[in-house]
N, C-alpha and C positions, 0 to 999 in steps of 0.2 A: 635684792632679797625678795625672795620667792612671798606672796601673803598667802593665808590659809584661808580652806574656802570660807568658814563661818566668818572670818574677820570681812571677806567681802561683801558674802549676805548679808549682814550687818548695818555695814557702810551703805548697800544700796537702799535696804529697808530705812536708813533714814529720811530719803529724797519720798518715801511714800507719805511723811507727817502732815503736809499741810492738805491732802485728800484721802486721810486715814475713815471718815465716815461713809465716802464712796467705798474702801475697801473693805467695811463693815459690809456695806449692804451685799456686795460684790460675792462677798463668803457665805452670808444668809442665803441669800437666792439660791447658790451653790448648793449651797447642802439641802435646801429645801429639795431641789430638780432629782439630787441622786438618793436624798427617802424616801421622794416620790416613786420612783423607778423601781427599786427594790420593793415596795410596799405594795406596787403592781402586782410584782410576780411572785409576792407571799401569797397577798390575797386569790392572786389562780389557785395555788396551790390548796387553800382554803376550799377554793371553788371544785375542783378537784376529788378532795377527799368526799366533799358532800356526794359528787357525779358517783363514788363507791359505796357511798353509805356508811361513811364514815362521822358522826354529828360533833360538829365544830361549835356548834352554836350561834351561828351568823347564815342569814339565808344566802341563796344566789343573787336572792334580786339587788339585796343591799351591798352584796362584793359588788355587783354591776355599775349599781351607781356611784359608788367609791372608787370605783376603776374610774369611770369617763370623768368623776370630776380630779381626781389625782391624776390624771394624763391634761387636764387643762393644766393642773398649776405648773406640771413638770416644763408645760410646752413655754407657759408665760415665763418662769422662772431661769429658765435656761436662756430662754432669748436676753430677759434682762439682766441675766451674768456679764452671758458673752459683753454685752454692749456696755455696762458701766466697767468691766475687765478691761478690754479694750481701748477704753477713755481714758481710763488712769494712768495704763501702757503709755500710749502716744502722749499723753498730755507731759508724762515725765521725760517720754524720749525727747520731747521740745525744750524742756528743762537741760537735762542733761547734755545736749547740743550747746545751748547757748551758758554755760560750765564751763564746758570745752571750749569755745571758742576763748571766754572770757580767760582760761587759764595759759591758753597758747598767746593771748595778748600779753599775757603777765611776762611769760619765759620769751619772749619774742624784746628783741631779735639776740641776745647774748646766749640763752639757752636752745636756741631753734638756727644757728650757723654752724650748716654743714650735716644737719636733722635728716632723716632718711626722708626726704615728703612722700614718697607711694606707702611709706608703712602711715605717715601720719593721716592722709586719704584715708586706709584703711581701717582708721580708731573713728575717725568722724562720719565714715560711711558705713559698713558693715559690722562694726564690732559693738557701735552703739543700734543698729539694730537687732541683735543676737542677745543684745538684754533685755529688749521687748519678752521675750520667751520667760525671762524673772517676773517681771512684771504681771504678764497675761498671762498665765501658761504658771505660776510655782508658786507664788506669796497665799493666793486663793486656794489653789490644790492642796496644797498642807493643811491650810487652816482647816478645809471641809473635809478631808480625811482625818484629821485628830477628832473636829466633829461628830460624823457619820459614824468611824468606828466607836469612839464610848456608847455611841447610843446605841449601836447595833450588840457590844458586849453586852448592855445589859439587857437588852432583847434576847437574847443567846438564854443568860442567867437567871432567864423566869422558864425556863425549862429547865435545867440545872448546870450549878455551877460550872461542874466540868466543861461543860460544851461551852462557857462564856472565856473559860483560860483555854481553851484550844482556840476559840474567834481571835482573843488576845494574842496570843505565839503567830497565827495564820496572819493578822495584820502588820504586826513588827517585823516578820522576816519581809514577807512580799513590799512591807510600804517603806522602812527602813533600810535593814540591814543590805537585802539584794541593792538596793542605789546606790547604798553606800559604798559597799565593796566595790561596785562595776564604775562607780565614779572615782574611786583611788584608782583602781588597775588602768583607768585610762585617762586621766587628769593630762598626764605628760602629752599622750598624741592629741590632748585637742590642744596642747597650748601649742605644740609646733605646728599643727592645722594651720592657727588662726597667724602665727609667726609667720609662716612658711606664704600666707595667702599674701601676707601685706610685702613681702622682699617680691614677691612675681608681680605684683601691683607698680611698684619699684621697677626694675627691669621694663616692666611693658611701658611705663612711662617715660622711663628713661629713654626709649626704643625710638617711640613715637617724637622726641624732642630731636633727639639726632638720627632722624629716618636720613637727611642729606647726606652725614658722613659718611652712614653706612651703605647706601647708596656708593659716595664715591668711593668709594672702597674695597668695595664687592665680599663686604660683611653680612648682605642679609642672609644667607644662606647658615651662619654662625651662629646669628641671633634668633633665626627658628631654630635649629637646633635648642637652642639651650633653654625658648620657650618653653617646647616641649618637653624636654628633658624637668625644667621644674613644674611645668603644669603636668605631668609622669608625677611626680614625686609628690602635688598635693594629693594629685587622684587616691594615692595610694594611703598617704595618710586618711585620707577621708573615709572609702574603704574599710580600713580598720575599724573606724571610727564606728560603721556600719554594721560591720562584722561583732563588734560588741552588743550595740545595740540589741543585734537578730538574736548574740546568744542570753540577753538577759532577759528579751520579753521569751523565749522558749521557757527558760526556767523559771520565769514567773508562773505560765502557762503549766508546768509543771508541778509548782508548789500549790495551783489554785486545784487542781485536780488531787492531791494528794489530802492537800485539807480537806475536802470533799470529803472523803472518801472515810479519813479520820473520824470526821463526826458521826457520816454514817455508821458506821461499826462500833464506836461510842455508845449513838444511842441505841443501836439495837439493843446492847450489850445494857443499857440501863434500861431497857424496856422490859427484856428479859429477866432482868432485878425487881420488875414493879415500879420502879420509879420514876419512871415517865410514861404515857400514854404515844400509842404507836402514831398516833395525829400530831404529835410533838417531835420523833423520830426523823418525820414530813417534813413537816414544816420548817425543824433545824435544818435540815441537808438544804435543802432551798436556799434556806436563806445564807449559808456560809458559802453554795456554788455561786450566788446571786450579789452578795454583798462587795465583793471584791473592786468594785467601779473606782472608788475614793482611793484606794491606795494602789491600784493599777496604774493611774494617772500619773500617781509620783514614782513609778516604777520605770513607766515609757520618759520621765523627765530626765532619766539618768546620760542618755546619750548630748542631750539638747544641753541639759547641764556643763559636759563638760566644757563646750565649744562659750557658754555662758560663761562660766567662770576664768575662761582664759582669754575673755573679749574684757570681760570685768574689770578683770584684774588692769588689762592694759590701762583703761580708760582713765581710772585710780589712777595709775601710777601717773598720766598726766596734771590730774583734777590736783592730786597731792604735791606733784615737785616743786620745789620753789626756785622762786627766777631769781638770777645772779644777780639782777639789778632791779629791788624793786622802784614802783613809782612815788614820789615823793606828791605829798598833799597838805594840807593846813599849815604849810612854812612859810617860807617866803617869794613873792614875785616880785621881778625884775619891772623898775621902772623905763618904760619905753622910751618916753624924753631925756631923760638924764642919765641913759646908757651909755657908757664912756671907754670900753675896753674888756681885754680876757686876758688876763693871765696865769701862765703854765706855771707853776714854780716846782720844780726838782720833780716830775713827773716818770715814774717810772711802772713799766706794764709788761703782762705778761701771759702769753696764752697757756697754760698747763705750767709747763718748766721750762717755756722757752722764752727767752727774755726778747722782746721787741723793743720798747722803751727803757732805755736808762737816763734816771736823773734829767728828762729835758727841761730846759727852761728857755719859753719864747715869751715876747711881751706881743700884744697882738691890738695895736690902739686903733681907735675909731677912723673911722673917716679912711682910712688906709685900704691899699691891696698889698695884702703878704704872700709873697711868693714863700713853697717850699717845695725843695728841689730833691729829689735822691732818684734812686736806682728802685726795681721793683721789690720788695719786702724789706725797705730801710725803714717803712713803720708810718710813713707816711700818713696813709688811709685810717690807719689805726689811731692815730693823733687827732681825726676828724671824727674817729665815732667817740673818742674820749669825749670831747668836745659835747657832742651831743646828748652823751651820757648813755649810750648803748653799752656800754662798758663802764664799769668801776676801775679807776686808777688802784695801783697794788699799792703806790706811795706815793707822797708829795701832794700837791693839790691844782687843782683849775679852780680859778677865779672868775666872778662875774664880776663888773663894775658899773654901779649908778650914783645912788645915793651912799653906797657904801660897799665894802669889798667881800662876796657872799661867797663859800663854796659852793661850787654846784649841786655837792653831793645836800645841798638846804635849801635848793630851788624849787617849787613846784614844778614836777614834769610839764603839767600843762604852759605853765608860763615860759619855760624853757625853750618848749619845741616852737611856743609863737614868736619868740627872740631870733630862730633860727629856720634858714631854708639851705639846707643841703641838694647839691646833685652828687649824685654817684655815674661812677664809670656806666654801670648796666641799667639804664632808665628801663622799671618794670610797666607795659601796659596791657592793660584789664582790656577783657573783651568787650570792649563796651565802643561808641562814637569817639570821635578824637576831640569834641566838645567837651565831654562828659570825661575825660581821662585828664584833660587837662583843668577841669574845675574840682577835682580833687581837692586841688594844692589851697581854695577858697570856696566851699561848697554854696555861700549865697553869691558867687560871683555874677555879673549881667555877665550879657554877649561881647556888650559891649569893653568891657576891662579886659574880658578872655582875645579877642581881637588885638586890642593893646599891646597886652604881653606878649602874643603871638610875633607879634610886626618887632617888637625889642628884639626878640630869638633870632628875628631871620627866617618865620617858618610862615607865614602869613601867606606868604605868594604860595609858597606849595600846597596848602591846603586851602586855599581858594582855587587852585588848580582843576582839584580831584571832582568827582563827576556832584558828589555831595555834598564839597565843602568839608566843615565843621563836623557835618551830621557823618561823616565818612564811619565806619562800623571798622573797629580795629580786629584785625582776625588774633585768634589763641596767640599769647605770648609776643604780638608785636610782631609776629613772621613776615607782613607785607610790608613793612615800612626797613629801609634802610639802619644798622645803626647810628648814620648822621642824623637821622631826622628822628628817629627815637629820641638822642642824645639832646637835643633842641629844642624837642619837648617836656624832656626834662628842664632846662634851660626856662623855658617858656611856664611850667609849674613856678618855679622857684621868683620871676620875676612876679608871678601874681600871687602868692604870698606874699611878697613886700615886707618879707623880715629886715629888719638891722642888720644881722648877722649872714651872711654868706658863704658858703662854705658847699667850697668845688672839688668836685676830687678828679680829677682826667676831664675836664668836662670837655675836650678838642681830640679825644683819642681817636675818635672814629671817621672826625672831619678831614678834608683835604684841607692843601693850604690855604686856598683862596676863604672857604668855607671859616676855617681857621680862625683868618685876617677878619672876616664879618663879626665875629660873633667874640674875639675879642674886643672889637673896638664897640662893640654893644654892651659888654661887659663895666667897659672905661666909662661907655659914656653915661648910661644908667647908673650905677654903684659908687658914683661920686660923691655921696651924702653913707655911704653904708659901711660896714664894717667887712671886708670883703678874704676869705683865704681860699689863695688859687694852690691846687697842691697838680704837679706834674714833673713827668719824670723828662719832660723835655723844653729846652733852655728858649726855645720858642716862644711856649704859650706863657712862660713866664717874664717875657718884655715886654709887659703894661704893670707887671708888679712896683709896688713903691721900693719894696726893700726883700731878701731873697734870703730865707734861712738853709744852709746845706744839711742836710740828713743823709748818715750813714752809719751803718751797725746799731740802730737806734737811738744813736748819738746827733745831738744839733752843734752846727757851728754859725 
């Protein structure tokens, strides 16, 4: 569901509360630099009439020094806008960053498999810059344009009325309505802009991970094509985007010249009558060709707004969704001495409408290895993130067992994930040293422990090998290392955790046999004290298991 712009400005003007008195100052300053500015080029005009002999009543000398000292404040005041503007900006886009991240923690990993990531890049990189522009750039400008123009109305209406309700209609079209219109007609093309930017984001990244395939393939010649073809298609939205833009400051440009021109003829027309003095005639036209700065600003905001409101919007829609499984707090922890077992009873699960788990029920006691054996999508994997709680069972329940028989769904997340050390088929590593990837799994870890666990894996020789060691610098995604030796280190995480709990899912898919043979009987011989479930779909890795549950159609036997 689409949200309306105000609901957003709204929602973002909250996150401005806790440096609402920098925003005070921020607007002060503001309006002070653009009275200043105007009051400049009254006063020439002052200076002016005197230069014909026209008597104002104010000398030259004293416009003189009202000018240079209204050109210092304007100079100080504007500087000190931009800069506490600016502060507020960024200090929020740091806020707003670490939101997001904390909300993708929340929706991770049940609401974020299968997630576009180049569009999610693009809410954490560019769409939360694109609201800097609210911030710096829209919350101040409004305020000092409601500001400036009251003040300037009633500076209008000490010459008379009239000329203060033409200042009134000349500010509302130009500082209002023209935004507003040019921001409905073009809402839709900046939200496929900002859409369309993060799917090529997508694409190029996608591009970049299987540069080899498409290499062996003889695809790249397809995938610039179709580069192009959408980077053609942002261009073109953008474009538009621009093309609005050019035609709504013309017609700003336009309506400032037209009000102009209004009051002139206005006040002729009341000078004419007696009722104003022809120095008053002056000095209005001046000041309504002159005045226009405050709401000019919110006029030029209407393109930057759109691309705003549809980066906004996106970033809501993350900040708001809620995660299928939240994290459980202030309940219950699992005691680590007197853990005793997990059991499944009548567990049944389901992705959308398709049923994976029906009705299982495994007992899964201590000190044991459980094999579980099936074919690829019999639900396996899925059993283990139940376990883990990345997923809510749809019926039935998982048990913990210590001192007493807890569901999971009443465990502390924190205490739960320290019960357990999972490897998955695809061990992910961060760009970082192979040190440092593997002390993840125990971040006050020594060298010494990491070493350890290293030598249990099997992986100790080969990265004593490498020309760094430890310190070896793992490139994007893992590319230089083998998946056995990924997989190993995954392996190698999981022994330096030192959970109870164990829980493998393919963890020999990638290994040969010999490799295989090592790293099972590393398995056996460390995990002799732990609660261990080996899940693969080959009868192999599953001859160190105690006992072997068969899965299939989501059913155990």
């Amino acid at each position: 569901m689409r949200k309306h712009a105000i609901f957003i400005f709204l929602k973002l003007i909250k996150l401005v509360k806790p440096l609402t008195h920098i925003m005070l100052g921020t607007i002060t300053l503001g309006s002070i630099g653009y009275l200043s500015s105007i009051a400049i080029t009254i006063l020439g005009g002052y200076a002016l009439l005197n230069v014909f002999g026209i008597n104002t009543g104010i000398s030259n000398s004293s416009i003189t020094v009202t000018v240079l000292l209204l050109a210092l404040v304007l100079s100080v005041a504007k500087y000190l806008e931009q800069l506490s503007g600016h502060f507020i900006a960024f200090k929020l886009l740091a806020v707003i960053r670490d939101k997001v991240f904390g909300a993708l923690r929340r929706l991770a990993p049940a609401k974020l498999e299968g997630r576009d990531k180049g569009n999610l890049i693009s809410i954490l990189t560019s769409d939360i810059e694109l609201i800097e522009v609210f911030y710096a750039h829209t919350i101040a400008p409004v305020s000092q344009a409601i500001i400036c123009s009251a003040l300037l109305i009633a500076f209008m209406c000490t010459f008379h009325y009239t000329l203060g309700i033409i200042a009134f209609l000349a500010y509302l079209l130009v500082g209002v309505v023209t935004p507003y219109i040019n921001t409905r007609l073009g809402r839709r093309a900046g939200r496929e802009y900002r859409s369309g930017l993060g799917e090529l984001n997508s694409y190029l990244l996608e591009s970049l991970r299987g540069l080899k395939e498409i290499l062996q393939y003889g695809q790249g010649e397809n995938r610039r094509s179709e580069i192009a073809r959408r980077s053609a298609e942002i261009s073109a939205k953008n474009k538009l985007l621009k093309n609005k833009e050019g035609e709504a400051a013309a017609f700003t440009d336009l309506l400032i010249l037209g009000f102009g021109l209004i009051v002139l003829v206005t006040g002729i027309s009341l000078y004419d009558a007696g009722k104003i003095a022809l120095g008053d005639v002056v000095i209005s036209t001046i000041t309504m060709l002159d005045s226009f700065g405050p709401v000019i600003a919110l006029s030029a905001l209407s393109n930057d707004l759109l691309q705003m409101l549809a980066s906004g919007e996106r970033v809501l829609q993350i900040l708001e969704e809620e995660p299928m499984v939240e994290e459980v707090e202030g309940k219950y922890s699992l005691n680590r001495e007197k853990f005793s077992g997990i059991e499944c009873d009548k567990v049944s699960f389901a992705y959308d409408k398709e049923t994976i788990l029906d009705h299982v029920s495994v007992s899964l006691p201590n000190n044991k290895i459980i094999g579980i054996h099936g074919a690829s999508g019999s639900g396996k994997s899925t059993l283990l993130k139940l376990l883990m709680r990345f997923w809510k069972v749809d019926q039935g329940r998982i048990s913990f067992m210590d001192e007493e028989q807890t569901d999971v769904n009443l465990i502390n997340t924190s205490s739960l994930r320290e019960m357990e050390s999972y490897v998955t088929q695809d061990t992910y590593l961060f760009h970082d040293t192979i040190l440092e990837n593997i002390r993840i799994a125990k971040p006050d870890a020594t060298k010494e422990e990491i070493v350890a666990a290293a030598a249990k894996a099997s992986i100790h020789d080969f990265i004593t090998s490498l020309p760094k060691g430890y310190d070896t610098a793992v490139s994007e995604l893992g590319s230089s290392l083998s998946g056995g030796e990924k997989q190993r280190i995954g392996l190698t995480r999981a022994f330096l955790h030192n959970a109870p709990v164990l829980l493998l899912d393919e963890p020999t898919s990638n290994l040969d046999s010999l490799n295989e043979g090592i790293i099972l009987k590393a398995i056996e011989k460390e995990c002799s004290n732990k609660h261990v479930v080996l899940v693969s779909h080959r009868k192999s890795t599953l001859s160190i298991a105690d006992y072997t549950y068969e899965m299939a159609s989501g059913r155990v036997s």
